[in-house]
N, C-alpha and C positions, 0 to 999 in steps of 0.2 A: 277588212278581209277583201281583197280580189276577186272580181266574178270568177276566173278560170279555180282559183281558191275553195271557193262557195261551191261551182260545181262537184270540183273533185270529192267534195264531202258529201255533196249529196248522192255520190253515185258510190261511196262508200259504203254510206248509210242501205242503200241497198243491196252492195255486194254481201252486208252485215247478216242483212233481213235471212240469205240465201244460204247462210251458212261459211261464206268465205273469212280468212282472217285477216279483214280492211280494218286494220286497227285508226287510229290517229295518226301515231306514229309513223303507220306507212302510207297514208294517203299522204302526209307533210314531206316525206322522201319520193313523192311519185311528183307532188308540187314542183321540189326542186331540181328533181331530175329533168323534167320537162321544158327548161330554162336550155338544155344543153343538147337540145333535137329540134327537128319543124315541128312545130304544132299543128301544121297545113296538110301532115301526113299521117291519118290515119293508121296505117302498119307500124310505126315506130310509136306514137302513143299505145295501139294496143300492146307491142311489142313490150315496153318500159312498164306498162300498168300490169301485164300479163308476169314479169320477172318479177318483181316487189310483192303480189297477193298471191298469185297460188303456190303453194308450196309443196301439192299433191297434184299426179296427173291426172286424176278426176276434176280438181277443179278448174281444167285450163276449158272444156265447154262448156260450160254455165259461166266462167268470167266472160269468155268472148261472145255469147249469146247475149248479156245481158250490156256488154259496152255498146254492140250494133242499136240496142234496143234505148237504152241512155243515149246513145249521141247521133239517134238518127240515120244510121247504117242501115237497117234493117231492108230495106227495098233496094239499095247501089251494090250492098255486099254481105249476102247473106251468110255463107263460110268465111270463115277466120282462116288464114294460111297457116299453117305449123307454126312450132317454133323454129325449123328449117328450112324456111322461106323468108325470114326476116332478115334482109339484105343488110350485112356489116361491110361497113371501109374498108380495105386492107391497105398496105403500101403501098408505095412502087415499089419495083423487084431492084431496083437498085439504091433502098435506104432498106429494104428487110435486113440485111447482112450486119448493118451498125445496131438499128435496132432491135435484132435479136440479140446480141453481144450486151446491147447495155440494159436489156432486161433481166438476162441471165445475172448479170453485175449485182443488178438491186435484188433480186432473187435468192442469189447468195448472200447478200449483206443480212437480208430480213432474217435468213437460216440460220447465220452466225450471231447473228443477236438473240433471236430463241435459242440458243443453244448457249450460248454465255447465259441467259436469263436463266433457263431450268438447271445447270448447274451450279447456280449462286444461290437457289433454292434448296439443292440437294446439300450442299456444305454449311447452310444455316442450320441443317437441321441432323448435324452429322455428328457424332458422341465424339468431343474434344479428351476425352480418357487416353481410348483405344479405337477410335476409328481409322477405318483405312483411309482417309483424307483428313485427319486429325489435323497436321500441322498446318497445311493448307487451310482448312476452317479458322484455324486459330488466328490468323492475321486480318479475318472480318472482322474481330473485335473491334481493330482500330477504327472501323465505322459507326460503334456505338452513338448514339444520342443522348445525351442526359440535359437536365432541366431543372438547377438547382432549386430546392424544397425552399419554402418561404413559410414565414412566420411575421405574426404582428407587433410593429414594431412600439405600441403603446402609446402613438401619437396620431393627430388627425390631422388633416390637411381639409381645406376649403373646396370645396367640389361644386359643380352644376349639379349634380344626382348624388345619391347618397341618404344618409337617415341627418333627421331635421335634427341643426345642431341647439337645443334648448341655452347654451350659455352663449350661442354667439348673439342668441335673440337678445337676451339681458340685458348683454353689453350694448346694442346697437340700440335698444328702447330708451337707458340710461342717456345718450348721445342725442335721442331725436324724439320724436314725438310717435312718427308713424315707421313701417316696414314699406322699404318697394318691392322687396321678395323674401320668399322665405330662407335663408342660412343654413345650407345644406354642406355635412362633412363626410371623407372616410377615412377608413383607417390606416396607416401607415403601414407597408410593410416592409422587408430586410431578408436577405438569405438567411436560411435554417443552417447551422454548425450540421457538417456530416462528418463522422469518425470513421471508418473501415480498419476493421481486425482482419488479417487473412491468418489461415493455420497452413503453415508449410513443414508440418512434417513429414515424417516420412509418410503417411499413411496418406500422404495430398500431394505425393511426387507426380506423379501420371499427370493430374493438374496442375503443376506449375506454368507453364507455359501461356495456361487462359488466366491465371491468376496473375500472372504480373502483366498482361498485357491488359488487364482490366484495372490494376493499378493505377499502371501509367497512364492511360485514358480518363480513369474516373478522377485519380488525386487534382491535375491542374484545372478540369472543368469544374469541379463543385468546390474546390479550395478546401479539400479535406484532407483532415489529422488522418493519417495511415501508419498501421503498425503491422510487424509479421509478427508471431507467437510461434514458437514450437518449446524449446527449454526456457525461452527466455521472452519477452517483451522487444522488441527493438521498433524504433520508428523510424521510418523509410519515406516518408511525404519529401523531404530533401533531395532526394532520389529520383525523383517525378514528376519536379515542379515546372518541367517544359516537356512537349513532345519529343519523344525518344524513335531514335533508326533503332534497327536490329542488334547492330553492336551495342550502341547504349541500353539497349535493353538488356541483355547477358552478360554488360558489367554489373550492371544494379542488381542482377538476381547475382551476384557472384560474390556481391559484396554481403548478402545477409546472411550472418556467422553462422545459424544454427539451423540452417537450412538442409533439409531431408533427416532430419534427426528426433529424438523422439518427441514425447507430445506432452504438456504441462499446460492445459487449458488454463484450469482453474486459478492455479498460483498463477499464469501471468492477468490474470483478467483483475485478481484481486492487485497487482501491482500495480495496475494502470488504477486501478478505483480510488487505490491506499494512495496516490502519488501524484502529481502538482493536477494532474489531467481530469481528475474529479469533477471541477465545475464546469470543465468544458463539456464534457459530456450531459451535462444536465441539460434537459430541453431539446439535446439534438438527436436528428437521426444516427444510428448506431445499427452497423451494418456488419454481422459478424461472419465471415468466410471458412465452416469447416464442415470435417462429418462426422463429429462427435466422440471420435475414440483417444477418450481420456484413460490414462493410466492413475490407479490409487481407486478410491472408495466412492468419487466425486464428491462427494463433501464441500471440498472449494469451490469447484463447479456451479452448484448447487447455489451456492452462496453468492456465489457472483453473481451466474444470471437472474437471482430473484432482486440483488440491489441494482444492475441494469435495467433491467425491466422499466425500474421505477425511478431509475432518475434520469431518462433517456426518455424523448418525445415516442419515438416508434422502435423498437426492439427488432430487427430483420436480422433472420439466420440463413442464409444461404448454403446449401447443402451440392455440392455439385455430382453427386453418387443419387441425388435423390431422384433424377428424371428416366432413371431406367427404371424399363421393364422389370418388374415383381418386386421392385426397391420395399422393406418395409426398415422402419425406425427402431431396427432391435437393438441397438448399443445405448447405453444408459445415457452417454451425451445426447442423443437423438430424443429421449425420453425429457431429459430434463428443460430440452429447448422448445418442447412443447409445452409443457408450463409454463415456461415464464416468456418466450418470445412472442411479439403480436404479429408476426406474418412470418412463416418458411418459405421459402424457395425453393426447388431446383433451377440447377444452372451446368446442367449438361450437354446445351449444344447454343450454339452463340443465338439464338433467338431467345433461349432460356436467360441470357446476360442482359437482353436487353427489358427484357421484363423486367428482371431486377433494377435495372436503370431506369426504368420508369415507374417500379415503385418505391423509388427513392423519394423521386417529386410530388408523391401522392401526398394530398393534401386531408388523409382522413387521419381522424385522432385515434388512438392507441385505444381509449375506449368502446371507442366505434368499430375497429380491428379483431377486439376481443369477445365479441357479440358471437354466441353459439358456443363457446366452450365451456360455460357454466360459471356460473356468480362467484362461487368462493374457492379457494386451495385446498389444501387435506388438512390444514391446521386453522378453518372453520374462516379465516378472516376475508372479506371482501378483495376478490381480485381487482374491484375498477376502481383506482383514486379517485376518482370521479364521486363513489358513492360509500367508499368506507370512510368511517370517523377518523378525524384528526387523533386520536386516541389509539384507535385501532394500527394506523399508519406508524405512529411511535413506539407502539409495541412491535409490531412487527422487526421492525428498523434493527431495536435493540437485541428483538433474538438471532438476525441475521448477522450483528456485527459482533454479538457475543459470542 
């Protein structure tokens, strides 16, 4: 530390004692500031130390009494001048005129950038439904982040760090007599399978627009299986599998046949489970896009999301009606996806999508997810694979398929 350093702290240290706020931080600003004045000139260090500590007009005599009294002032200059005595530079009167003009310049740049910055926070957080800058919001989507979800890939690799690999010791003892280090492994890992169901029925029109532009964002970055559902199952990842302009994006919505029409959760969920797509879904994240108004008894429903649940790593429902004000879960899909799904969402204004896009990547397990809603279902058996019997899980299995 620098004597001029060292001082300035000790005369903080007793600006401190007096009640002034000489923090660290602004003696280490009053340091550097002092680099870019005389040091040889008393009024402009008091000047510079006087602007950085007091922040109150009481405290400008007790700083300046007590800097005379620190640096020796006290008998050459016992009054402190104002803060309207500390002589500032000005121009010359013939560069004022440019550089008033090019201050005004950055002045206004700094105002146009706070002003693009609060309104890009305003449309994050504005209801892509029915808001009055809905469509405008809607095109932040194509800023989303995502981070495709990883799983282990069942194999280890040689590492510096790591847990001690016991079989590579074996082999290497078998080889030699002695260890030079210990044989340290980790574990391999691979993208996680993501699937995305979106529901474009009628009753998710208002939504289409965030919904396929979260499509076309999410299918090429996580390489995932995308399907629409309303009467029927269709898969649409084809559709998506490069960044889309505006045009291509409103052929792709133009081309799925059953779009704004009515709603068939259940029977399409069971077609996808019943149909080649089965194992792919197993193990992976499984992200399903509606607001639950199934037509019929749900029954299918029902049965589908308890065998998703369970052969899908994390279960995510996305509700995009759920981020409003007074929203509750009255329609029986809404009821059903809290049984069996491990995380809801909303996703009613483009920050609500990127949560969902971030927890995509999340790396907690479904058991871990399901922590607080209570151990077992209404038909007594263990909701966490993790802790019901192999038995139990077969039974189950059989009354959901039966």
């Amino acid at each position: 530390m620098s004597d001029l350093t060292a001082e300035l702290m000790r005369f903080g240290s007793r600006l401190r004692r007096h009640g002034l706020p000489a923090g660290a931080d602004r003696i280490r600003t009053l340091a550097s500031a002092l680099a870019h004045i005389d040091l040889l000139d008393p009024t402009q260090v008091r000047a510079a130390s006087r602007s950085l500590i007091c922040t109150e007009q009481k405290h400008i005599p007790i700083h300046d009494a007590l800097f005379n009294q620190h640096f020796g002032l006290t008998g050459r200059q016992r009054v402190a001048p104002g803060p309207h005595e500390v002589s500032i530079p000005t121009p010359e009167p013939s560069e004022e005129s440019s550089d008033s003009a090019k201050w005004d310049h950055v002045e206004d740049q700094t105002m146009a950038l706070q002003a693009a910055a609060s309104r890009l926070e305003v449309l994050r957080t504005t209801d892509l439904g029915n808001g009055e800058h809905a469509a405008e919001a809607v095109r932040l989507i194509d800023g989303l982040s995502f981070r495709n979800p990883r799983r282990s890939a069942y194999a280890d690799r040689r590492s510096s760090f790591g847990r001690i690999d016991a079989n590579q010791i074996v082999r290497t003892l078998l080889r030699q007599e002695e260890l030079s280090r210990l044989p340290r492994s980790t574990r391999r890992e691979r993208d996680r399978d993501v699937t995305i169901i979106v529901d474009v029925s009628a009753s998710m029109k208002q939504w289409l627009p965030a919904l396929i532009r979260f499509l076309a964002r999410a299918t090429p970055r996580l390489k995932a299986r995308s399907f629409t559902l309303g009467t029927r199952l269709t898969r649409v990842d084809h559709h998506f599998s490069a960044p889309l302009n505006d045009r291509e994006l409103l052929a792709a919505q133009e081309a799925i046949p059953d779009l704004a029409s009515g709603t068939r959760l259940g029977e399409g969920l069971l077609t996808l489970l019943n149909g080649g797509h089965r194992e792919a879904i197993r193990g992976s994240v499984l992200v399903l896009i509606s607001d639950g108004w199934e037509q019929g008894d749900c029954s299918e429903l029902r049965r589908a999301c308890a065998r998703l649940g369970r052969l899908s790593h994390r279960f995510i429902w996305v509700n995009p009606r759920a981020g409003r004000v007074g929203f509750t879960p009255e329609v029986r899909g809404m009821r059903i996806a809290e049984e069996h799904a491990q995380v809801m969402l909303p996703a009613t204004t483009v920050d609500g999508w990127q949560a969902v896009a971030e927890n995509i990547a999340s790396s907690v397990r479904r058991d871990t997810a399901r922590q607080g809603r209570g151990g077992t279902s209404k038909d007594g058996l263990s909701r966490h694979p993790d802790t019901a019997s192999a038995g139990q899980r077969a039974v189950k299995e059989t009354m959901t398929n039966g």
